[in-house]
N, CA, C and O atoms as a Maestro MAE file, in Angstrom:
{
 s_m_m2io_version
 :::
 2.0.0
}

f_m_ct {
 s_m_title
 :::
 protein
 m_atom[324] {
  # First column is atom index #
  i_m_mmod_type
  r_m_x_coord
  r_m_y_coord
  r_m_z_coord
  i_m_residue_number
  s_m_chain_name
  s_m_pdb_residue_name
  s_m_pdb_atom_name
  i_m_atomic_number
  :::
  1 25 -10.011 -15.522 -8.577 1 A "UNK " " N  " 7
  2 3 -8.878 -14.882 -7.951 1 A "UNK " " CA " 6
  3 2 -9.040 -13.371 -8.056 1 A "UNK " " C  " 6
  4 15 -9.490 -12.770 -9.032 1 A "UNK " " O  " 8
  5 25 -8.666 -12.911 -7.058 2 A "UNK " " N  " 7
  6 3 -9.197 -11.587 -6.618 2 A "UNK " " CA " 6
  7 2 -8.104 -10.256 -7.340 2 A "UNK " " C  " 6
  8 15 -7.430 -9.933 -6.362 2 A "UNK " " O  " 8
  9 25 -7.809 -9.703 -8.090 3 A "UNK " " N  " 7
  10 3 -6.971 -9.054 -8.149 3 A "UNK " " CA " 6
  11 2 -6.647 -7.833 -7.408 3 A "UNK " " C  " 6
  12 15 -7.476 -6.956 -7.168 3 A "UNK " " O  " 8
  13 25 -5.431 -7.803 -7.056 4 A "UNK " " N  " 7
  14 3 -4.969 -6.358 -6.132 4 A "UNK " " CA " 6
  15 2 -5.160 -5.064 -7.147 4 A "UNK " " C  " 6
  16 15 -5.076 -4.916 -8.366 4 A "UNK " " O  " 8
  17 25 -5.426 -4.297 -6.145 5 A "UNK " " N  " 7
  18 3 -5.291 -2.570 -6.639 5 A "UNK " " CA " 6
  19 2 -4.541 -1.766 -6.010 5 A "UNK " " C  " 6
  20 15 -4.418 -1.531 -4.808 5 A "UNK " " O  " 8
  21 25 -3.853 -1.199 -7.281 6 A "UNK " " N  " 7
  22 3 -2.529 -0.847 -6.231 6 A "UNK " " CA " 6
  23 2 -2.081 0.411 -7.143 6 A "UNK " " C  " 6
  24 15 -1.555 0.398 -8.255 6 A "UNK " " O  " 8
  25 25 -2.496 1.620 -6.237 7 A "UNK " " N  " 7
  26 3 -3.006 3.285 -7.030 7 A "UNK " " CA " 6
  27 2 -0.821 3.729 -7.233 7 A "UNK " " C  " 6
  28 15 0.063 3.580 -6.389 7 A "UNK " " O  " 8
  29 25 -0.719 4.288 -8.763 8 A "UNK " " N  " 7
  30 3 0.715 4.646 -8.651 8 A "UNK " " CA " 6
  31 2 0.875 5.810 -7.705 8 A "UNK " " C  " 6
  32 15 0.005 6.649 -7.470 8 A "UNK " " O  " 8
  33 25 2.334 5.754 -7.084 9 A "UNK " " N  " 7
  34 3 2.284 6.883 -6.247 9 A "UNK " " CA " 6
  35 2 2.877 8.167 -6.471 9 A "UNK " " C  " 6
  36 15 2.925 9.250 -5.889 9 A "UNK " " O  " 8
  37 25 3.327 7.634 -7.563 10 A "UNK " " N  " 7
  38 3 4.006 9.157 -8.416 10 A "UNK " " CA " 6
  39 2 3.177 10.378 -8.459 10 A "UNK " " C  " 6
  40 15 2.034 10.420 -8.913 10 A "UNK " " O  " 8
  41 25 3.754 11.250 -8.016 11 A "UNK " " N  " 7
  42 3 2.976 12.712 -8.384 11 A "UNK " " CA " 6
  43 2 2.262 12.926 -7.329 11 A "UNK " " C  " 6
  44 15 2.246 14.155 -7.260 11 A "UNK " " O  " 8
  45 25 1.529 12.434 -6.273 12 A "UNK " " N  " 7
  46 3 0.871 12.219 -5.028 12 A "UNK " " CA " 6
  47 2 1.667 12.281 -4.032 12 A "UNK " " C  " 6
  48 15 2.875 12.058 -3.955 12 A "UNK " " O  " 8
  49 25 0.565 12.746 -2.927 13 A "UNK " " N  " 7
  50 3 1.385 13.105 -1.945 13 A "UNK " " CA " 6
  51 2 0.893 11.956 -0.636 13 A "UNK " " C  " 6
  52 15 -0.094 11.229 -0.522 13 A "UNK " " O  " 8
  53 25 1.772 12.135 0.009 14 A "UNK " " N  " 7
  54 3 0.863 11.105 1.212 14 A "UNK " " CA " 6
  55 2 -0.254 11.008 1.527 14 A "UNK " " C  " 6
  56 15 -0.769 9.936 1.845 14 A "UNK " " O  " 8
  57 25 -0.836 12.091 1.501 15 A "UNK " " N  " 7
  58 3 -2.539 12.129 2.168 15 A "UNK " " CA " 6
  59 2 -3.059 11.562 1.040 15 A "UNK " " C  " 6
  60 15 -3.686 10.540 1.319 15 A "UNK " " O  " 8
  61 25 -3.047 11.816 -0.093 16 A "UNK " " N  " 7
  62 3 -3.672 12.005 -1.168 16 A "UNK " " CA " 6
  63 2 -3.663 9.978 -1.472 16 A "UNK " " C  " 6
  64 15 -4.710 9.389 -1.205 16 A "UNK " " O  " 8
  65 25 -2.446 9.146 -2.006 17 A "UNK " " N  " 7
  66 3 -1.995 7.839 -1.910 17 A "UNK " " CA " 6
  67 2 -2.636 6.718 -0.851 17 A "UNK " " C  " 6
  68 15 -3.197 5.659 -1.131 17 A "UNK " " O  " 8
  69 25 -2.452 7.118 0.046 18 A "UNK " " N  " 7
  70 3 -3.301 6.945 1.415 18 A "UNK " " CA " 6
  71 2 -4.838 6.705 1.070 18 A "UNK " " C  " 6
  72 15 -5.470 5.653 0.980 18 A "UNK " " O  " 8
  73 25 -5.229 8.033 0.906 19 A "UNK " " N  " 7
  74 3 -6.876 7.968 0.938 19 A "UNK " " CA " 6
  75 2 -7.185 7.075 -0.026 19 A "UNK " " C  " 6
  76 15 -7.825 6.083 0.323 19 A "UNK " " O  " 8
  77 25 -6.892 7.192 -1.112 20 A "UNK " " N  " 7
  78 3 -7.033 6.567 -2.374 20 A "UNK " " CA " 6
  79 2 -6.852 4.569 -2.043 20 A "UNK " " C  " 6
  80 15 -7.777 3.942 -2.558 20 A "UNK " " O  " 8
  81 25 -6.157 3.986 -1.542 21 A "UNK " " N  " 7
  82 3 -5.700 2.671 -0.677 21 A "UNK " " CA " 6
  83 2 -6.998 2.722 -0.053 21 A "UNK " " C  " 6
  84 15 -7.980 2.063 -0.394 21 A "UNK " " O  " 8
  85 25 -6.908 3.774 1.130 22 A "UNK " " N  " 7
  86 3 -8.019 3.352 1.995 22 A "UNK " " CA " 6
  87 2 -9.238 3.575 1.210 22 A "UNK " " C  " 6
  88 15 -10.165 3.417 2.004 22 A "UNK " " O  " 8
  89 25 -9.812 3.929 -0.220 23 A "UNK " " N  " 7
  90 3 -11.206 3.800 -0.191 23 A "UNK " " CA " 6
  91 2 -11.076 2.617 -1.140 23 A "UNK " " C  " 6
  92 15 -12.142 2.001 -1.124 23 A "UNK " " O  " 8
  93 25 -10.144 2.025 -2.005 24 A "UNK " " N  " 7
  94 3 -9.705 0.663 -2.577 24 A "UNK " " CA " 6
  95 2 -10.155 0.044 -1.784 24 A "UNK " " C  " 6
  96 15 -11.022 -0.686 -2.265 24 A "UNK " " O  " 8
  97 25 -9.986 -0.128 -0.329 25 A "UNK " " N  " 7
  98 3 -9.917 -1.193 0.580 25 A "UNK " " CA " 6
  99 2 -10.900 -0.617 1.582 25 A "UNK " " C  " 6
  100 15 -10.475 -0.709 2.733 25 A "UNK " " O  " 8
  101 25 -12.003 -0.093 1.480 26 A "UNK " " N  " 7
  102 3 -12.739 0.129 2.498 26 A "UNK " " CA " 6
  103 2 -13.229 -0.956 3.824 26 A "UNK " " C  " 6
  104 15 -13.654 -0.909 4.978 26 A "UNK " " O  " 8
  105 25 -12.867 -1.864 2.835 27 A "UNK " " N  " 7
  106 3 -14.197 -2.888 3.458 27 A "UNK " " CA " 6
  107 2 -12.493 -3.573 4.239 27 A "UNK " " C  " 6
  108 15 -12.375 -4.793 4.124 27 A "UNK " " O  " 8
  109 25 -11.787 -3.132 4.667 28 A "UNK " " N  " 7
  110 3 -10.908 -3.660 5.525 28 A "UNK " " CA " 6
  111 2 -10.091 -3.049 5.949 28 A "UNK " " C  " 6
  112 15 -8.920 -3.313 6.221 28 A "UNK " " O  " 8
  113 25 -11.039 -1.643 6.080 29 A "UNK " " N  " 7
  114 3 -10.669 -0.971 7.268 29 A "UNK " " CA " 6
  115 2 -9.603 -0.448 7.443 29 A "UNK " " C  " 6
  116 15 -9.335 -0.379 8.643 29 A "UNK " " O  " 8
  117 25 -8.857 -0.039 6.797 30 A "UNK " " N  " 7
  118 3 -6.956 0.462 7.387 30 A "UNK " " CA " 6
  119 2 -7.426 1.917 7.318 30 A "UNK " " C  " 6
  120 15 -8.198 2.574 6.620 30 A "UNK " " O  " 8
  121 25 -6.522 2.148 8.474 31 A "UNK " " N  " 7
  122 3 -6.461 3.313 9.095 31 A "UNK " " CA " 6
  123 2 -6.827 4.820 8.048 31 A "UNK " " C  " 6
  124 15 -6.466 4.811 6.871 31 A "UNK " " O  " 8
  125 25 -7.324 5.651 8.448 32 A "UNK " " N  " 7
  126 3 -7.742 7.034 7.845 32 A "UNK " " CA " 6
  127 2 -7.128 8.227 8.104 32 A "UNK " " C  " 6
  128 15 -7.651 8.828 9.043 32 A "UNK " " O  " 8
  129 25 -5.998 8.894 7.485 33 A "UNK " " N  " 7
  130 3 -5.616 9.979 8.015 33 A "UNK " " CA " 6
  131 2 -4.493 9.871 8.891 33 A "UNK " " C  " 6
  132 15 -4.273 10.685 9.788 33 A "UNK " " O  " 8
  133 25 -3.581 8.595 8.573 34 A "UNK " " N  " 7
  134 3 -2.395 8.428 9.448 34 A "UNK " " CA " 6
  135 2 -1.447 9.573 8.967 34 A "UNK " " C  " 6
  136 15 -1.460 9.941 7.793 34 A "UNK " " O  " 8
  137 25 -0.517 10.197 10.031 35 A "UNK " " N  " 7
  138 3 0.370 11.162 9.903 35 A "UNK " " CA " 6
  139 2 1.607 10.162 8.529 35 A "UNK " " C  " 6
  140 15 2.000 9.000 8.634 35 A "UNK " " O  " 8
  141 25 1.826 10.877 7.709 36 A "UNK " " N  " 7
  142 3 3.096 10.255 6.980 36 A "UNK " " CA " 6
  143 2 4.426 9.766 7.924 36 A "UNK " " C  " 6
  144 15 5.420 9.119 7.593 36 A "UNK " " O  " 8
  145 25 4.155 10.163 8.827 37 A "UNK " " N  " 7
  146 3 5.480 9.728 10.123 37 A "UNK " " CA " 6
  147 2 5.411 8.287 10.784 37 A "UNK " " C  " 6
  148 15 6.128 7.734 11.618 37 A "UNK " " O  " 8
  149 25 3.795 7.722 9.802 38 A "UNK " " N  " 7
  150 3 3.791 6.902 10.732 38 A "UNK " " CA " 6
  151 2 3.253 5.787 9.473 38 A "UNK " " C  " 6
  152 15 2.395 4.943 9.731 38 A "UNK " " O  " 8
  153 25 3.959 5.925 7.907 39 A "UNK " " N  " 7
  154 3 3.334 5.052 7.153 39 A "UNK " " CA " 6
  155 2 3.811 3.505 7.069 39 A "UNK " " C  " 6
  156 15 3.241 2.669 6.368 39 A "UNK " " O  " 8
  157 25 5.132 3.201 8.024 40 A "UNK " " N  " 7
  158 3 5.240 2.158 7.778 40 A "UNK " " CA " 6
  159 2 4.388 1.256 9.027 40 A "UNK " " C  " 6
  160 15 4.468 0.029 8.981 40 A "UNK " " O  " 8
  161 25 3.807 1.729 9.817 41 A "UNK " " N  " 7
  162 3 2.468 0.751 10.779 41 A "UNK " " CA " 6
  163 2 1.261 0.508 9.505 41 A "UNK " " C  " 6
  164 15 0.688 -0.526 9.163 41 A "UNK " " O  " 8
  165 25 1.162 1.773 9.034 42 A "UNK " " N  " 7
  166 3 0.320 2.188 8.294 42 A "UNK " " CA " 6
  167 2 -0.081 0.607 6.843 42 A "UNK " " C  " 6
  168 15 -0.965 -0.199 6.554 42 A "UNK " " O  " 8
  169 25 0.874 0.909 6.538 43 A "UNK " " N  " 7
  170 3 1.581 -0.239 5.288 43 A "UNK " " CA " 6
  171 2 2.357 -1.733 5.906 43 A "UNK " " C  " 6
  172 15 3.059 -2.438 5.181 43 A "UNK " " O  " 8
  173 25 2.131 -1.981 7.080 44 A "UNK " " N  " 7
  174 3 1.705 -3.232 7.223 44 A "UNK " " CA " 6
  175 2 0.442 -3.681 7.734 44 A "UNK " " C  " 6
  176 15 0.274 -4.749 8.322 44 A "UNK " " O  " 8
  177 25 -0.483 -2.783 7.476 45 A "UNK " " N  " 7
  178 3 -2.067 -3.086 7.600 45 A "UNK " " CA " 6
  179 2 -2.370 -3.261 6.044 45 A "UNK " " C  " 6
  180 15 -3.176 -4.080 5.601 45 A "UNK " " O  " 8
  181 25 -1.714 -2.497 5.379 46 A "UNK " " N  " 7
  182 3 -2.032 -2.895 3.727 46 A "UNK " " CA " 6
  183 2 -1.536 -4.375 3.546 46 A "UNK " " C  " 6
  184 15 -2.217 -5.255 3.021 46 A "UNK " " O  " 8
  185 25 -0.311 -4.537 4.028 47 A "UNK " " N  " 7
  186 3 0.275 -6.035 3.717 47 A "UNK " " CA " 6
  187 2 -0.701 -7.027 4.249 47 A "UNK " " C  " 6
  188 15 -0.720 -8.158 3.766 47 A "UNK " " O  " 8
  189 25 -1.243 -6.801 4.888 48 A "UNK " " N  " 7
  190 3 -2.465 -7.814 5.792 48 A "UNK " " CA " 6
  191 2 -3.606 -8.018 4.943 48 A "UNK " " C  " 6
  192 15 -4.141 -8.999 5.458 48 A "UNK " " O  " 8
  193 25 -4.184 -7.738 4.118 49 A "UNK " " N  " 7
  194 3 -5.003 -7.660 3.308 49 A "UNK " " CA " 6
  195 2 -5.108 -8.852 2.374 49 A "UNK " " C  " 6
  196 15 -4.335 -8.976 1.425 49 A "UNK " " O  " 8
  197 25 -6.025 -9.691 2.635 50 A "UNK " " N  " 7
  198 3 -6.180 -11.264 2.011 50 A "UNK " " CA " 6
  199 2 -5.333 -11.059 0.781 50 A "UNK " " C  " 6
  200 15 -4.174 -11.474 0.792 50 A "UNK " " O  " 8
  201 25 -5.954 -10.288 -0.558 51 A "UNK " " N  " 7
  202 3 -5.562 -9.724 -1.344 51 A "UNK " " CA " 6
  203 2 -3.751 -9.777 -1.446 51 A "UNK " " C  " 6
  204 15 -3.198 -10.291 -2.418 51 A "UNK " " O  " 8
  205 25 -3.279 -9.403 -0.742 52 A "UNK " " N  " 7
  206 3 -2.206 -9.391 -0.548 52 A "UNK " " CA " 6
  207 2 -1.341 -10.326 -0.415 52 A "UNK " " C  " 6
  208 15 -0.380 -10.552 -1.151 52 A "UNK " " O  " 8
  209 25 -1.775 -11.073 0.841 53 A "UNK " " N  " 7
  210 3 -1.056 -11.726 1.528 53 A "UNK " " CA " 6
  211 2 -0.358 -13.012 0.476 53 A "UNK " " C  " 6
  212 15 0.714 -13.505 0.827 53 A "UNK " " O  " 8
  213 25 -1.014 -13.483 -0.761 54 A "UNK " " N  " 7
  214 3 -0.187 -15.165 -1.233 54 A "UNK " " CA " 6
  215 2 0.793 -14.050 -2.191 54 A "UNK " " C  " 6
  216 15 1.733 -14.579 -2.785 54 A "UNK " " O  " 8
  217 25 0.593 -12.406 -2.378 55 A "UNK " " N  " 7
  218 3 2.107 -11.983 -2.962 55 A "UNK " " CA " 6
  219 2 2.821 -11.821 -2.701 55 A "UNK " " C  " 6
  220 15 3.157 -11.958 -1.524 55 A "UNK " " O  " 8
  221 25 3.699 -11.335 -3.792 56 A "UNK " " N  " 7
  222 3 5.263 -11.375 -2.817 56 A "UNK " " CA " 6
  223 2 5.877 -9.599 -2.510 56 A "UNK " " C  " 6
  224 15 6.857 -8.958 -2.888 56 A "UNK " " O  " 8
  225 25 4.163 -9.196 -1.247 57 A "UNK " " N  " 7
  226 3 4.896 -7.930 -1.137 57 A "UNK " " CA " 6
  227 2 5.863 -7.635 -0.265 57 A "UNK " " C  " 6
  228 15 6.219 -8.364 0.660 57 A "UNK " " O  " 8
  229 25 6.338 -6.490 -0.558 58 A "UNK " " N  " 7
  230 3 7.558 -5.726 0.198 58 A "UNK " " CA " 6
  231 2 7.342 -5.165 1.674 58 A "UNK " " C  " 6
  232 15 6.809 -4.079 1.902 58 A "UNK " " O  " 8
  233 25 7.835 -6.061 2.677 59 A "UNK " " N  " 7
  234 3 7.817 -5.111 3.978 59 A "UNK " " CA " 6
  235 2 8.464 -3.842 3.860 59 A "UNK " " C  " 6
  236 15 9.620 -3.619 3.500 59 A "UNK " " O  " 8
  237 25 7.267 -2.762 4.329 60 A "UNK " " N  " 7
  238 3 7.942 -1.484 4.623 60 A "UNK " " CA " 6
  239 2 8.427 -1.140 5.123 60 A "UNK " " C  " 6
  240 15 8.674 0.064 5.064 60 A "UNK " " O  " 8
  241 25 9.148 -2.273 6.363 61 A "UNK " " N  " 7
  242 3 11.009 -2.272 7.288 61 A "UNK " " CA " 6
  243 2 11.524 -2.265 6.512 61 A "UNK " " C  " 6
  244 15 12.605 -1.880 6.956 61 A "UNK " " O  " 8
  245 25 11.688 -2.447 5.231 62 A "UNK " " N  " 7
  246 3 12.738 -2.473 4.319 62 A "UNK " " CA " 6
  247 2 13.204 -1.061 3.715 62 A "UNK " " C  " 6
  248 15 14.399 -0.850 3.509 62 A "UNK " " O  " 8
  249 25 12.153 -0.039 3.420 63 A "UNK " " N  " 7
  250 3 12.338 1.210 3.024 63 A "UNK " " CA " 6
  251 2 12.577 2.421 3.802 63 A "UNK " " C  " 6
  252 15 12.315 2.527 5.000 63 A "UNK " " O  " 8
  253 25 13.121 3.389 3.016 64 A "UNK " " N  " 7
  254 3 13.420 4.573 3.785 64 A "UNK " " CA " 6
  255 2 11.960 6.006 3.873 64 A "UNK " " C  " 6
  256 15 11.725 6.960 4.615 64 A "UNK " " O  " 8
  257 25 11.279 5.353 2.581 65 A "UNK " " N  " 7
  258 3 10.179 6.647 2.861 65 A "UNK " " CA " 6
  259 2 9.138 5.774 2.235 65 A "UNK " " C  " 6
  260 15 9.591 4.747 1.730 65 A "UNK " " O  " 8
  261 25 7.826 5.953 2.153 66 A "UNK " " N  " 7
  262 3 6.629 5.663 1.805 66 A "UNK " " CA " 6
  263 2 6.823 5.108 0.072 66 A "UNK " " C  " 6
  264 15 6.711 4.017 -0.487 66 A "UNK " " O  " 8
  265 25 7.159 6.475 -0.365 67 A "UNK " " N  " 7
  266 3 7.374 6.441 -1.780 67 A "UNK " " CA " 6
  267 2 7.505 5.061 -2.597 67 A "UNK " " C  " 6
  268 15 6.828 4.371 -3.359 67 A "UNK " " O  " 8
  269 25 8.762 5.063 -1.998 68 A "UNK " " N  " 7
  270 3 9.954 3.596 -2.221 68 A "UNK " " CA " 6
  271 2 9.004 2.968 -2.190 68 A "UNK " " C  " 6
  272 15 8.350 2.823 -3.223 68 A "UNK " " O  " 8
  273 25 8.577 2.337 -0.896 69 A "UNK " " N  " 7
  274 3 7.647 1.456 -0.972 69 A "UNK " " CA " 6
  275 2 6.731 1.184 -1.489 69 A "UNK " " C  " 6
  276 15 6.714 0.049 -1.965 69 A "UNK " " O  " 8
  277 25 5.588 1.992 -1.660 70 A "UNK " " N  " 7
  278 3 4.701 2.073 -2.655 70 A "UNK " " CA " 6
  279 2 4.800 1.524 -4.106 70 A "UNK " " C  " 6
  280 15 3.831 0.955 -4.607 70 A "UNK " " O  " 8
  281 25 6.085 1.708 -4.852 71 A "UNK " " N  " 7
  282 3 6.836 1.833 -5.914 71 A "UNK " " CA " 6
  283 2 7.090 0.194 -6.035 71 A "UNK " " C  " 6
  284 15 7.046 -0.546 -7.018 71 A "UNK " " O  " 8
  285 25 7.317 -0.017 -4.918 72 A "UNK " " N  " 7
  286 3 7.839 -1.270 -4.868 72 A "UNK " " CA " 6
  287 2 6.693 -2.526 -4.840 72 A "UNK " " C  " 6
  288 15 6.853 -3.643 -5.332 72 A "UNK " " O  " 8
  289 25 5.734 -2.126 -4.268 73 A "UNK " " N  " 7
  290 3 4.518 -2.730 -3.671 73 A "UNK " " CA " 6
  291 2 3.543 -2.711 -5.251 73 A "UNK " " C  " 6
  292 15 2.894 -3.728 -5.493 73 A "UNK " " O  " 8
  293 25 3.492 -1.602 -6.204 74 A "UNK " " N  " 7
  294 3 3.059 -1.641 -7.745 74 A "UNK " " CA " 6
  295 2 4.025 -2.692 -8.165 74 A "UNK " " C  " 6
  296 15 3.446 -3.610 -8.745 74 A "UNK " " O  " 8
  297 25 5.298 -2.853 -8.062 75 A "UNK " " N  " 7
  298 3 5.840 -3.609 -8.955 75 A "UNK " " CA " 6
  299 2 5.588 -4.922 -8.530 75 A "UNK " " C  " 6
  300 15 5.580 -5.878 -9.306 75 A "UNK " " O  " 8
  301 25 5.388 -4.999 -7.356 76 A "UNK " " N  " 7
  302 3 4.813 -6.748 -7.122 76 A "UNK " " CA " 6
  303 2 3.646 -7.078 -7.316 76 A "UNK " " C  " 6
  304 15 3.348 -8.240 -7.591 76 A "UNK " " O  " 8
  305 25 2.934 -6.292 -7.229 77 A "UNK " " N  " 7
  306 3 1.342 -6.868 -7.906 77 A "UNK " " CA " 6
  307 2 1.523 -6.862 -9.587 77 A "UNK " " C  " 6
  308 15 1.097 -7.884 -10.125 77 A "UNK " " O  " 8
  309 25 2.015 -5.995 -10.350 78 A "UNK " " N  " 7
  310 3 1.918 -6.064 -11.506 78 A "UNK " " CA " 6
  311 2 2.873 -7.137 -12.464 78 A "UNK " " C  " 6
  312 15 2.692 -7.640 -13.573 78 A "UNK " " O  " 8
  313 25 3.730 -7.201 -11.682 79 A "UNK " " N  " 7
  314 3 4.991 -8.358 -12.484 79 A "UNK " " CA " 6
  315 2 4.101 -9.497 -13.271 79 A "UNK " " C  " 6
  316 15 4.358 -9.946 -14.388 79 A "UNK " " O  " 8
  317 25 2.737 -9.943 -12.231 80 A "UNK " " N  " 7
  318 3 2.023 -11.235 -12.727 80 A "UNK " " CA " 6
  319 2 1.151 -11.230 -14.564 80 A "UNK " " C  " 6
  320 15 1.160 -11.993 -15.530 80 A "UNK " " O  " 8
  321 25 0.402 -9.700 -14.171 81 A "UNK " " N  " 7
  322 3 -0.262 -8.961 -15.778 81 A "UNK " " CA " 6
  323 2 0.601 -9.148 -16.720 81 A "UNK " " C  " 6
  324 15 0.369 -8.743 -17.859 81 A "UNK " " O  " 8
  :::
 }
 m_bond[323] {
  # First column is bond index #
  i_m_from
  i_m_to
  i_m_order
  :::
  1 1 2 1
  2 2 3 1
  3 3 4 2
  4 3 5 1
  5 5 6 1
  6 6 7 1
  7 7 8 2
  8 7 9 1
  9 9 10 1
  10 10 11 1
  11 11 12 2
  12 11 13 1
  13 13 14 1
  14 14 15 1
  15 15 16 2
  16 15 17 1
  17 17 18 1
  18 18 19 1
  19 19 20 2
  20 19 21 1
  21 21 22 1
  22 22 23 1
  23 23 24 2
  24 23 25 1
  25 25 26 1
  26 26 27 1
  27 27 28 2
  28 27 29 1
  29 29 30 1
  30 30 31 1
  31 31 32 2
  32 31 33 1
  33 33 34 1
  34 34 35 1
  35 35 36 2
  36 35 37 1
  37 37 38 1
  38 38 39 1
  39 39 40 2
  40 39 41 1
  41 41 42 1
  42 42 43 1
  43 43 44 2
  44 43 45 1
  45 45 46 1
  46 46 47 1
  47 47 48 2
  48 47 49 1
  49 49 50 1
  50 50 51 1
  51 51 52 2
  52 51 53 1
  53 53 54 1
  54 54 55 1
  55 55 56 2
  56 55 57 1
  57 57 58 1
  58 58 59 1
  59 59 60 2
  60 59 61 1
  61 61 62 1
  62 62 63 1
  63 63 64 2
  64 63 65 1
  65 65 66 1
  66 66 67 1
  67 67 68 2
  68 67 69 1
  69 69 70 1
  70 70 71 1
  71 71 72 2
  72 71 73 1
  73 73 74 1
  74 74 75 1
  75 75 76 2
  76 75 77 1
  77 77 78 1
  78 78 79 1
  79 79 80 2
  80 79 81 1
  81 81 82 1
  82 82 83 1
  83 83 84 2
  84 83 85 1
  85 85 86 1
  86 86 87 1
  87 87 88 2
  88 87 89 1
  89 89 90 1
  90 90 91 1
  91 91 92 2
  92 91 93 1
  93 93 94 1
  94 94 95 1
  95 95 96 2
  96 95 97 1
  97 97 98 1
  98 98 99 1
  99 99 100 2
  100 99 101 1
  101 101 102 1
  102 102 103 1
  103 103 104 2
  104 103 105 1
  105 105 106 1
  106 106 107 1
  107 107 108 2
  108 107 109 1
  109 109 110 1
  110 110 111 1
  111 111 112 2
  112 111 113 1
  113 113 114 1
  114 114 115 1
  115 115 116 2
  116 115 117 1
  117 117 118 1
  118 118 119 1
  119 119 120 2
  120 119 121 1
  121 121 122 1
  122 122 123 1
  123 123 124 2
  124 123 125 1
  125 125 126 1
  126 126 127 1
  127 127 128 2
  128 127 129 1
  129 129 130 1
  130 130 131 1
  131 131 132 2
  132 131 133 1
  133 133 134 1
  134 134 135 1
  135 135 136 2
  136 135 137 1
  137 137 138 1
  138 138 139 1
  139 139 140 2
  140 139 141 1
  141 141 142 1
  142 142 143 1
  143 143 144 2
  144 143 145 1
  145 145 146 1
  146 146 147 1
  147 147 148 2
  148 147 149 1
  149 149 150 1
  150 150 151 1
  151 151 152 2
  152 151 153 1
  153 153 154 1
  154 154 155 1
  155 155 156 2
  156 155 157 1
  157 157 158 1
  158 158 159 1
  159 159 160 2
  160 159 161 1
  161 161 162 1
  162 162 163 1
  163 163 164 2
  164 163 165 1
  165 165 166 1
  166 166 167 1
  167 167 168 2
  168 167 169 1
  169 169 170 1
  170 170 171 1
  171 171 172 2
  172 171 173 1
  173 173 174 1
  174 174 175 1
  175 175 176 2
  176 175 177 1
  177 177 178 1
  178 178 179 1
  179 179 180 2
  180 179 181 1
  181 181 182 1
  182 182 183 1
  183 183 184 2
  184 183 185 1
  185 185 186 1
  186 186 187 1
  187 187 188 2
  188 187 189 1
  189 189 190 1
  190 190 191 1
  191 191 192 2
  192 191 193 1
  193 193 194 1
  194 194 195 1
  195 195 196 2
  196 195 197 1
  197 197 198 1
  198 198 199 1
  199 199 200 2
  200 199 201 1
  201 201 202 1
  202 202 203 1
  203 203 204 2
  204 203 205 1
  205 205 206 1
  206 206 207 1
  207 207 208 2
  208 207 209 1
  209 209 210 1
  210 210 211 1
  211 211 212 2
  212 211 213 1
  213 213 214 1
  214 214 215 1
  215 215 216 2
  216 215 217 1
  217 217 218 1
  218 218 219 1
  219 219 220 2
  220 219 221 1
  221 221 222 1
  222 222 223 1
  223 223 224 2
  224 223 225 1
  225 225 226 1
  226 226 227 1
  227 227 228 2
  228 227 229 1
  229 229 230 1
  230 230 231 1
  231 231 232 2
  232 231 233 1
  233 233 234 1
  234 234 235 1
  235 235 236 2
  236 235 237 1
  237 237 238 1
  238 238 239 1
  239 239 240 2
  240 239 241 1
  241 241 242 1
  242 242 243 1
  243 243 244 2
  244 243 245 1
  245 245 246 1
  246 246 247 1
  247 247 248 2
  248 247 249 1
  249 249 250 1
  250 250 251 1
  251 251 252 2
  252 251 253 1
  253 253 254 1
  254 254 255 1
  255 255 256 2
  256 255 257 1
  257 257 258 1
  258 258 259 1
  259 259 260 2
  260 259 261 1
  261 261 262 1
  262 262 263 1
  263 263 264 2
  264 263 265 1
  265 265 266 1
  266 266 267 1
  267 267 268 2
  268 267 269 1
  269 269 270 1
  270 270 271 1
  271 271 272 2
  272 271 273 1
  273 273 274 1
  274 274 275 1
  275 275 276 2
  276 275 277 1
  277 277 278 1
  278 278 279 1
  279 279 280 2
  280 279 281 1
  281 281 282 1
  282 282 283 1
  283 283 284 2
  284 283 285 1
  285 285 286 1
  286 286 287 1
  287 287 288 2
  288 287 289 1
  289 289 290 1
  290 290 291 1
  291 291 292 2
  292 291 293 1
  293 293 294 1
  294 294 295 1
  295 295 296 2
  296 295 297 1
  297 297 298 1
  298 298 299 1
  299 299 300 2
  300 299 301 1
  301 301 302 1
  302 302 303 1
  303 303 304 2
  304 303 305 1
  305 305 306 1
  306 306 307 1
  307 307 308 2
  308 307 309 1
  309 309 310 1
  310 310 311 1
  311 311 312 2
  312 311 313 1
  313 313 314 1
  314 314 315 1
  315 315 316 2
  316 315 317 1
  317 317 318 1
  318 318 319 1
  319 319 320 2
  320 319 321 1
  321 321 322 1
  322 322 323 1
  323 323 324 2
  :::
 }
}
């Protein structure tokens, strides 16, 4: 069983959170350099991620900024550790 990686987003800024995801996940490709205006398309390409998919993550329709989500998306991978 594959474990998720899932970078905290505290203290980081969008670009920075982002890149860091996308080189976690190179090998599946999600987007490079998306505008922060546009992280919740962005973060349901993360939710797509085999890795992902049997947890119980958080759609980012649900949040108001990246942050949140992010925040939220650590606490569901880690609840299991």
């Amino acid at each position: 069983m594959a474990l998720a990686l899932v970078y905290d987003p505290r203290y980081q800024t969008w670009d920075s959170w982002s890149s860091l995801m996308c080189e976690a996940y190179a090998g599946q490709q999600l987007a490079i350099n998306v505008p922060e205006s546009e992280w919740r398309a962005w973060a349901s390409g993360v939710n797509a991620i085999d890795v992902f998919m049997n947890e119980a993550i958080p759609s980012p329709q649900y949040y108001e900024n990246w942050r949140d989500w992010a925040a939220a998306l650590v606490n569901a991978v880690n609840q299991k550790v």
